[in-house]
KETIDO-746529 format. One line per field, with one value per residue (C-alpha): residue number from 1; x, y, z; residue in three letters. Coordinates in steps of 0.1 Angstrom, whole numbers, plus 5000, padded with zeros to 4 digits. Example, Ala and Ser with C-alpha at 12.3 -4.5 7.8 and 13.67 -1.06 7.14 Angstrom:
BEGIN
resi	1,2
east	5123,5137
north	4955,4989
up	5078,5071
resn	ALA,SER
END
This chain:
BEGIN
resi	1,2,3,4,5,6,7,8,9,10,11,12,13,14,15,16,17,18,19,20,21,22,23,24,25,26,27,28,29,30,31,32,33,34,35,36,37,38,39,40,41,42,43,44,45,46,47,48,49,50,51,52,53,54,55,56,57,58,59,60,61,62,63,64,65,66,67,68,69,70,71,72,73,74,75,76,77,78,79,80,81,82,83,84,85,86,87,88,89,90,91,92,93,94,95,96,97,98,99,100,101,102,103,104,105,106,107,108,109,110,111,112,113,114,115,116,117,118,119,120,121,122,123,124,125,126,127,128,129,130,131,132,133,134,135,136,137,138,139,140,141,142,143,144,145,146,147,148,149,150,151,152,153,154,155,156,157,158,159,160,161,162,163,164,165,166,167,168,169,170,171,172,173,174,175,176,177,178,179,180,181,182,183,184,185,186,187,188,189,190,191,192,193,194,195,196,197,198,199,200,201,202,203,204,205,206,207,208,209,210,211,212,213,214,215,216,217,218,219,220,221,222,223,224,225,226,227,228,229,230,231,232,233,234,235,236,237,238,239,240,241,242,243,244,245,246,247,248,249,250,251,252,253,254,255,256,257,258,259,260,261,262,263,264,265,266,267,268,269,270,271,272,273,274,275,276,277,278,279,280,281,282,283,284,285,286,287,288,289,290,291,292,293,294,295,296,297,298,299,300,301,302,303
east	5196,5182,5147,5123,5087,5075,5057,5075,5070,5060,5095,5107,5084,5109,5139,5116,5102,5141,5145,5122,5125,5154,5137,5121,5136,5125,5130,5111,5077,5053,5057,5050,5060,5068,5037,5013,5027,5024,4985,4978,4991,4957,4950,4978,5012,5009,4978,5003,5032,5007,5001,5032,5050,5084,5112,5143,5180,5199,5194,5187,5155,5147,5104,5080,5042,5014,4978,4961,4924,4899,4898,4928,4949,4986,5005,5042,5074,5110,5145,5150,5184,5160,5129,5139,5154,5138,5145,5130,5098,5091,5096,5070,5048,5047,5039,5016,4993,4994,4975,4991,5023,5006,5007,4974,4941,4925,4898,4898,4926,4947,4986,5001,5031,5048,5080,5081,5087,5097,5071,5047,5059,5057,5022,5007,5022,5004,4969,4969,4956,4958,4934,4918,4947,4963,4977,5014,5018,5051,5055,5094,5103,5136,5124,5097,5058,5041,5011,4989,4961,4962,4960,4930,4914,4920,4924,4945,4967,4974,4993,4970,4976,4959,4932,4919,4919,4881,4878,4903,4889,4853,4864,4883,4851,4829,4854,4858,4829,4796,4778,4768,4791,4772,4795,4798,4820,4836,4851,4860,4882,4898,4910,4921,4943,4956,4970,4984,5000,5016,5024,5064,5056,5044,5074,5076,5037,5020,4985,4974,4939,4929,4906,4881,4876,4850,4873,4856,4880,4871,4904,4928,4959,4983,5017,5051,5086,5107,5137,5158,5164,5133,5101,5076,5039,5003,4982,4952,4939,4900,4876,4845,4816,4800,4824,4834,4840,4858,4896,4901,4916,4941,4950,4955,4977,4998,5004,5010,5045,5054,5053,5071,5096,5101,5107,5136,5114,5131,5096,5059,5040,5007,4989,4947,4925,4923,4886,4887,4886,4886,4913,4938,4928,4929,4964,4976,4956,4981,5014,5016,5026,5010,5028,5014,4988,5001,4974,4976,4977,4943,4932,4896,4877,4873,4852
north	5193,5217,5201,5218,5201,5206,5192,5179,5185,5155,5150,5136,5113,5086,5096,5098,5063,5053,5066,5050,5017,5016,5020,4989,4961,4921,4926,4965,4973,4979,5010,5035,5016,5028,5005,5026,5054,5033,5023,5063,5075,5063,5100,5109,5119,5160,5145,5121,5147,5164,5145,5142,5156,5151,5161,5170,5178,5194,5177,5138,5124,5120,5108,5110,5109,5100,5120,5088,5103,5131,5114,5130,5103,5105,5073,5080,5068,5073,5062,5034,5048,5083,5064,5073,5105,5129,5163,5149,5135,5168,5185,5164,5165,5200,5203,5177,5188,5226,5229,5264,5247,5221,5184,5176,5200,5206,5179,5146,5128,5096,5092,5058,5056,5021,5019,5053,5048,5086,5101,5081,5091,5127,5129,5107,5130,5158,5143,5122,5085,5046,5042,5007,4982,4965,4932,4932,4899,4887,4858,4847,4843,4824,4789,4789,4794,4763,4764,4738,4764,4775,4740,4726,4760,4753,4788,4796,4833,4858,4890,4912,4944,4976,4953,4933,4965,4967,4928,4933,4966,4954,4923,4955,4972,4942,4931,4967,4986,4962,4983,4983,4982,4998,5014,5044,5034,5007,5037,5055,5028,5018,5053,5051,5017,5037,5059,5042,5023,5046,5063,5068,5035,5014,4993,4983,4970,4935,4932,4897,4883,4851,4826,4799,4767,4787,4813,4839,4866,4862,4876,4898,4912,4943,4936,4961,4955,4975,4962,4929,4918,4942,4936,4933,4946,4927,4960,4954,4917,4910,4886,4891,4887,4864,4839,4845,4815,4788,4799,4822,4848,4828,4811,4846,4854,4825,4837,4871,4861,4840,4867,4888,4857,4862,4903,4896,4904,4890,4886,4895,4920,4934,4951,4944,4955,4935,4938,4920,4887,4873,4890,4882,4841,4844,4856,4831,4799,4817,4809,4846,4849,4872,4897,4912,4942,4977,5010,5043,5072,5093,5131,5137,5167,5183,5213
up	5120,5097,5087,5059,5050,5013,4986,4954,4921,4898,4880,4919,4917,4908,4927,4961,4953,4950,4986,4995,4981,4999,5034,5030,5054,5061,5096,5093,5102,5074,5065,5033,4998,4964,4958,4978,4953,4922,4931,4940,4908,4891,4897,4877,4882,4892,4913,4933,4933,4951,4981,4990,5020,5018,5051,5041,5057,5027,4998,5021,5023,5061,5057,5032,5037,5013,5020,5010,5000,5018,5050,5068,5062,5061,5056,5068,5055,5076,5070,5095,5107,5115,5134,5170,5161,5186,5169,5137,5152,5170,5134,5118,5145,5144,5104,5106,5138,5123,5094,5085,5082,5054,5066,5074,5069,5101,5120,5121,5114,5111,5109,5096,5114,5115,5137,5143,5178,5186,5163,5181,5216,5206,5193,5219,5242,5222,5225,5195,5209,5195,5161,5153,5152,5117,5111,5090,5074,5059,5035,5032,4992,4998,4989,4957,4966,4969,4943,4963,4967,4929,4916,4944,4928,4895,4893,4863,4872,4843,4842,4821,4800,4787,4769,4800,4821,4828,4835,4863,4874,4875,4902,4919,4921,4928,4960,4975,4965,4961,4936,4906,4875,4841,4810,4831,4857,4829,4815,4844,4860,4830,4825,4861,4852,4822,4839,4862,4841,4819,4850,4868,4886,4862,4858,4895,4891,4878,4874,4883,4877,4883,4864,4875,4854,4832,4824,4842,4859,4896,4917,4909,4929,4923,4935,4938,4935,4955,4941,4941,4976,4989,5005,4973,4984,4974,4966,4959,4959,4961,4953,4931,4954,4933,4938,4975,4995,4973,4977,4952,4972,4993,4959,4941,4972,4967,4931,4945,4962,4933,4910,4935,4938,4903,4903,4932,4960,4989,5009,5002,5028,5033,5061,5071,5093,5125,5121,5089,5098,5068,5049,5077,5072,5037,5038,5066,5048,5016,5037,5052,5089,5107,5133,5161,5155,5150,5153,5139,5152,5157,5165,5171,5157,5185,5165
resn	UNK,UNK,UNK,UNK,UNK,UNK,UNK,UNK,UNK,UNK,UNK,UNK,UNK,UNK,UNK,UNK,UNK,UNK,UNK,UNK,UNK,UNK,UNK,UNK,UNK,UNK,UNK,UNK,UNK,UNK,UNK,UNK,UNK,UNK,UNK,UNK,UNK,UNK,UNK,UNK,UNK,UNK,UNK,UNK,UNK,UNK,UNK,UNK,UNK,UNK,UNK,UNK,UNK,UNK,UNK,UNK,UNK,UNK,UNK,UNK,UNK,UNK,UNK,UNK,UNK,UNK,UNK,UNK,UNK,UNK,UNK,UNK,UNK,UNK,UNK,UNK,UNK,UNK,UNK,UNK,UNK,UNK,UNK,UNK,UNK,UNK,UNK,UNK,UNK,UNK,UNK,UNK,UNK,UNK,UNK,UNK,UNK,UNK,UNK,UNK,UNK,UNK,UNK,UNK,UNK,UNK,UNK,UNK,UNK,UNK,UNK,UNK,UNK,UNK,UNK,UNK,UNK,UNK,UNK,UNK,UNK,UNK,UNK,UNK,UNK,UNK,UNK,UNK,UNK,UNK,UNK,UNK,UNK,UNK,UNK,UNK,UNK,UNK,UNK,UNK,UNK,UNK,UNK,UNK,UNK,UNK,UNK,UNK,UNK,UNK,UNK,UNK,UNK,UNK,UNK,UNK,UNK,UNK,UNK,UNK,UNK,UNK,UNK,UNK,UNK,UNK,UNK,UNK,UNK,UNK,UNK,UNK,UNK,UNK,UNK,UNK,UNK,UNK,UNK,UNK,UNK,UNK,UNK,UNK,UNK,UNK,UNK,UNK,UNK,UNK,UNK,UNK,UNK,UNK,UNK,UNK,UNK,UNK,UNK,UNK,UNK,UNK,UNK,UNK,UNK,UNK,UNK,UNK,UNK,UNK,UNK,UNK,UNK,UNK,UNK,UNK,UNK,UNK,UNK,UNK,UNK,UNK,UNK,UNK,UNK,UNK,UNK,UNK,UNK,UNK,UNK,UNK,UNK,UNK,UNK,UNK,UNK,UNK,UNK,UNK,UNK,UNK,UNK,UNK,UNK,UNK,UNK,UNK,UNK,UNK,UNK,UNK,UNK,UNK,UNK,UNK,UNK,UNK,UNK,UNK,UNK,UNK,UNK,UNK,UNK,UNK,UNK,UNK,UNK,UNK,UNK,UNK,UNK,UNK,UNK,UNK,UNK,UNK,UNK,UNK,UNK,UNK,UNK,UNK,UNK,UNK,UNK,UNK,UNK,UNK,UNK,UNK,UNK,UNK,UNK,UNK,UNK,UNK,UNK,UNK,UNK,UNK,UNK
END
């Protein structure tokens, strides 16, 4: 098999997320999602073309990875029917382990490889070891989502557009970042929701937030179709800190896989961090069952 690594230009963007759409599977591991592309491409699209790193045999997408931020991150991507194809894994785990070749930059860093069972035998064989573990959580969309959480709540669920942008940006920032929130970064993330927005995903994506009794915006979710009768992904959902500890975000959850429901999703996933305690309950008091804990893969700077 004739395998060649590059980087593709932005006008792929939608034909790889296709692909890819298409590698999502009920009964599959967690893997890369054309919503992890869709939330990305905040930075734009020639920004998200750009961390890309796509295999190819011919003109057949066989993996496609996702440099997720500066942190030597690569979130991985492989046609199920290619997962324990030996050849291919020892292709990718050459590109990615070299530098010079242009996977991963040199140092520290972490591959997301979910059901990759040959990648993983080939780069733990290489010195690469277990990262902290994740939880993959599944929530079955065949019968309606009950709303008991959303109505004890009395949370009331919106999708919101261009004009309600910084209200649902400013819980994002609140829930994931804790600092604060002046006109500054205001304009900043709305400009980052923008372009998202407008961006080659934008039609796979729903902006949820939800509302308390006073009509203040206190959760909000993100969630991604990958097409009728496809996994649908919850990226992000948090919960302002303000108003942590009254069900909000197991309730926004719940509205999460409706909505999905409602795109054709056939089920609604997410992955957390074991650590997190507390996002793991959330999404299992939501109805999501979760699966035993996968880990990434790691190499240590050694410089």
């Amino acid at each position: 098999m004739d395998i060649v690594l590059r980087t593709p230009a932005a006008d792929e963007l939608r034909g790889l997320a296709l692909t890819l759409s298409s590698w999502q599977r009920d009964n599959g591991p967690i893997q890369l999602h054309p919503g992890d592309l869709g939330w990305f491409c905040m930075r734009g699209e020639d920004a998200t073309a750009r961390a890309l790193r796509a295999w190819f045999s011919g003109d057949t997408l066989l993996a496609l990875g996702l440099l997720d931020g500066p942190d030597g991150l690569l979130r991985l991507g492989i046609n199920p029917d290619q997962q324990d194809n030996e050849a291919l894994a020892r292709h990718i785990s050459a590109d990615i382990t070299d530098p010079e070749r242009g996977g991963l930059p040199a140092g520290e860093a972490i591959v997301e490889a979910r059901g990759a069972s040959a990648l993983q035998r080939v780069m733990l064989a290489d010195g690469w070891q277990f990262d902290e573990p994740w939880t993959p959580l599944h929530c079955g969309l065949t019968d309606p989502v009950p709303e008991t959480l959303i109505t004890r709540t009395g949370l009331r669920v919106e999708a919101i557009g261009p004009d309600r942008a910084a209200e649902w940006m400013e819980v994002h920032w609140s829930a994931f970042r804790g600092t604060a929130f002046g006109e500054a970064e205001r304009a900043e993330v709305v400009d980052w929701w923008t372009t998202m927005m407008d961006g080659p995903f934008a039609e796979r994506g729903r902006s949820l937030a939800g509302l308390d009794p006073n009509g203040r915006t206190v959760a909000i979710a993100g969630v991604w179709s990958a097409g009728r009768g496809r996994p649908g992904l919850i990226e992000p959902m948090g919960t302002h800190r303000d108003h942590r500890g009254k069900g909000y975000g197991a309730a926004i959850c719940q509205a999460a896989a409706s909505t999905l429901r409602t795109m054709g999703a056939s089920s609604a996933i997410v992955c957390a961090e074991s650590s997190n305690v507390g996002a793991v309950a959330t999404y299992a008091s939501a109805g999501f069952v979760p699966h035993p804990p996968v880990a990434d893969l790691l190499r240590q700077d050694t410089a």
